[in-house]
C-alpha positions as CSV (number, residue, x, y, z in Angstrom):
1,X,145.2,-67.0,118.2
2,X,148.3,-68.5,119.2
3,X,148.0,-72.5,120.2
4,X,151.0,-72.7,122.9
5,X,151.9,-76.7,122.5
6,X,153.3,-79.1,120.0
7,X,150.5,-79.4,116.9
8,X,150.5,-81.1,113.4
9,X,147.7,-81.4,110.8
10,X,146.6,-83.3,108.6
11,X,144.3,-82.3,105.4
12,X,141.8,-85.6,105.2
13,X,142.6,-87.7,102.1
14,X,144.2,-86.1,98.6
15,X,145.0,-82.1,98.2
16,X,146.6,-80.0,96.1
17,X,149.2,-77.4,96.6
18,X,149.1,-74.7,95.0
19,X,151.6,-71.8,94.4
20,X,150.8,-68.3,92.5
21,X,152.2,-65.7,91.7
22,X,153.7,-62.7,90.0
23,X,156.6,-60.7,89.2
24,X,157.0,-57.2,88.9
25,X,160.2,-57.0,85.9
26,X,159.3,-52.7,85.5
27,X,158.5,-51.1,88.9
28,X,158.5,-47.8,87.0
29,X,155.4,-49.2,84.6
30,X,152.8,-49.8,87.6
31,X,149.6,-49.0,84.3
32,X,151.2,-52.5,83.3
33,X,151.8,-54.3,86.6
34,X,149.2,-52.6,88.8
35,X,145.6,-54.8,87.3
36,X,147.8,-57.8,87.9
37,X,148.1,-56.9,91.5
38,X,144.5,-55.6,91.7
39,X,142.9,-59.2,89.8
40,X,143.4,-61.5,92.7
41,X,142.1,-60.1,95.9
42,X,138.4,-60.8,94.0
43,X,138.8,-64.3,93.0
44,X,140.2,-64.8,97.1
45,X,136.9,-63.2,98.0
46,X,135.2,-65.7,95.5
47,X,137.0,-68.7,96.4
48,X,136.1,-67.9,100.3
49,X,132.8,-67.2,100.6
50,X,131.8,-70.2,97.5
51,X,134.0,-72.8,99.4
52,X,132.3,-75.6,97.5
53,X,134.9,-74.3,94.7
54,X,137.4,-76.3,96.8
55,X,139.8,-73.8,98.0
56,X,140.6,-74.9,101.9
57,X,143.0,-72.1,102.7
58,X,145.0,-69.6,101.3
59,X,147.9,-67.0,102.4
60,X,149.4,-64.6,100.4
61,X,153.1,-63.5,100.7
62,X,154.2,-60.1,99.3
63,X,157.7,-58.9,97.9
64,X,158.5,-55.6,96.9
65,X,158.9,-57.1,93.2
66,X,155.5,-58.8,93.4
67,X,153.4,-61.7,95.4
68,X,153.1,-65.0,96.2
69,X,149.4,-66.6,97.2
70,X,150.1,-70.6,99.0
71,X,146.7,-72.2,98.1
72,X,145.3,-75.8,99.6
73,X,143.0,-76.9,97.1
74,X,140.7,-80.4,98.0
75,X,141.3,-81.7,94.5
76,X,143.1,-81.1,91.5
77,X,140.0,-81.1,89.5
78,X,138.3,-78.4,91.8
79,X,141.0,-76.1,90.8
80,X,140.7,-76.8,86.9
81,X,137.2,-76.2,87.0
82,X,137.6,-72.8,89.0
83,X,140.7,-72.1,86.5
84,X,138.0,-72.7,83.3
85,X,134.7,-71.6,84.7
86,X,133.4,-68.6,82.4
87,X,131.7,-67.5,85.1
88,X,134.0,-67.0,88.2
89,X,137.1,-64.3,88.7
90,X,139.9,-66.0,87.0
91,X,139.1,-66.6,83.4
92,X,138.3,-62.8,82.5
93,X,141.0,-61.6,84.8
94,X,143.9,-64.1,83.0
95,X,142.2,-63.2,79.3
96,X,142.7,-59.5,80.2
97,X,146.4,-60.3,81.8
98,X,147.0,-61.7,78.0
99,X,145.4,-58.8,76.1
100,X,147.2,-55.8,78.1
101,X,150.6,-57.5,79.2
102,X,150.7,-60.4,77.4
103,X,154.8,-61.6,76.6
104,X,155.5,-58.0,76.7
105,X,158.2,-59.3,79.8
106,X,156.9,-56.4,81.7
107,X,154.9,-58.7,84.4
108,X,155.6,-62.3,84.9
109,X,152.7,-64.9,86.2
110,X,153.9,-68.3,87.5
111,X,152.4,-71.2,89.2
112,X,153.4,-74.6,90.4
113,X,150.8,-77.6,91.2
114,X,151.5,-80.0,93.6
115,X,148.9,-83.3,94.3
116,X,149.5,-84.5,97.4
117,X,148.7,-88.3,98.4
118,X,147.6,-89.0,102.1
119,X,151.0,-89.7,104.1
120,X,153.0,-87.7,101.7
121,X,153.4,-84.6,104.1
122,X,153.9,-83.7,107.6
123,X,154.5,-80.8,109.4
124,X,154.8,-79.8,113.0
125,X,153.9,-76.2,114.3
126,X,155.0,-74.8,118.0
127,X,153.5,-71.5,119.6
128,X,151.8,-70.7,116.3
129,X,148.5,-70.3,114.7
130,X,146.6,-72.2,112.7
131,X,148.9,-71.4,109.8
132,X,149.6,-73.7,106.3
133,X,148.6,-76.9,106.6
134,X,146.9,-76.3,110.3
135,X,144.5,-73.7,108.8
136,X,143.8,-75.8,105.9
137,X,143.2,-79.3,107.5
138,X,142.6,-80.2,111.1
139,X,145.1,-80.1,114.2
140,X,146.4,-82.7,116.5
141,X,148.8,-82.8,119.5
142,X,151.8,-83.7,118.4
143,X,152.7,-86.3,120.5
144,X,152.9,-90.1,121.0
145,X,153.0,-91.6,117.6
146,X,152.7,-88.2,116.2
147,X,156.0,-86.9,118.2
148,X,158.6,-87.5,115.4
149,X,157.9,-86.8,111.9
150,X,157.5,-90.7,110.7
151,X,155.1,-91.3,113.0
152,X,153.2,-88.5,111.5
153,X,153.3,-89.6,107.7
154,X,152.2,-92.8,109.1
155,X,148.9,-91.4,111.2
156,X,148.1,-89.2,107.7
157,X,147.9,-92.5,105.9
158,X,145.6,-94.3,108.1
């Protein structure tokens, strides 16, 4: 649904930010590339229906060299326990990423983590939806203090 004014959000307290992804290097080895691609649509389906993981929102981005999945997490620690649990998604799926690709270079995994402090981000959105931030955390009219992009650092702190 498309919200047709001026809206920010804000995530109440601390979150994480967190970027995944993966690299195709050898389009024409998809044996190698293919169970990378395949492992993450489950823990997504995990992480959504058990939201007490943590996970508040996620969106994936896709390239044809690979993916990108944008993640709002409600604490750092939430996603180290979902990173070591033995008995969600993402342990067996990275432990078989090692055994079959491994440092081969055939498939590259990255991520970058991000903790993010009440006040330290802002955003604005205009005849969108709920998208990023707005589907993670909860809208306001962006108006009045929240017009101008200090004003809205300084709400997210209060």
């Amino acid at each position: 649904m498309i919200i047709d004014r001026r809206v920010c959000a804000e995530i109440d307290g601390p979150f994480v930010l967190f970027l995944i992804g993966f690299r195709i290097n050898h389009l024409h080895r998809p044996w190698n590339w293919l169970p990378v691609f395949r492992a993450m649509p489950p823990m997504l389906r995990e992480l959504s229906v058990n939201r007490d993981l943590g996970l508040l929102h996620w969106r994936g981005h896709f390239g044809l060299r690979g993916a990108m999945i944008v993640q709002y997490w409600r604490s750092f620690e939430a996603l180290q326990a979902y990173a070591v649990a033995r008995e969600q998604s993402h342990l067996p799926a990275w432990n078989a990423f090692n055994k079959r690709v491994g440092s081969s270079g055939e498939v590259g995994i990255w991520h970058e983590t991000y903790r993010i402090d009440p006040g330290q981000a802002e955003n604005v959105y205009v005849n969108m939806p709920a998208f990023g931030m707005g589907a993670a955390g909860t809208l306001h009219d962006a108006t009045g203090p929240r017009a101008r992009a200090e004003g809205r650092l300084a709400a997210a702190r209060r």
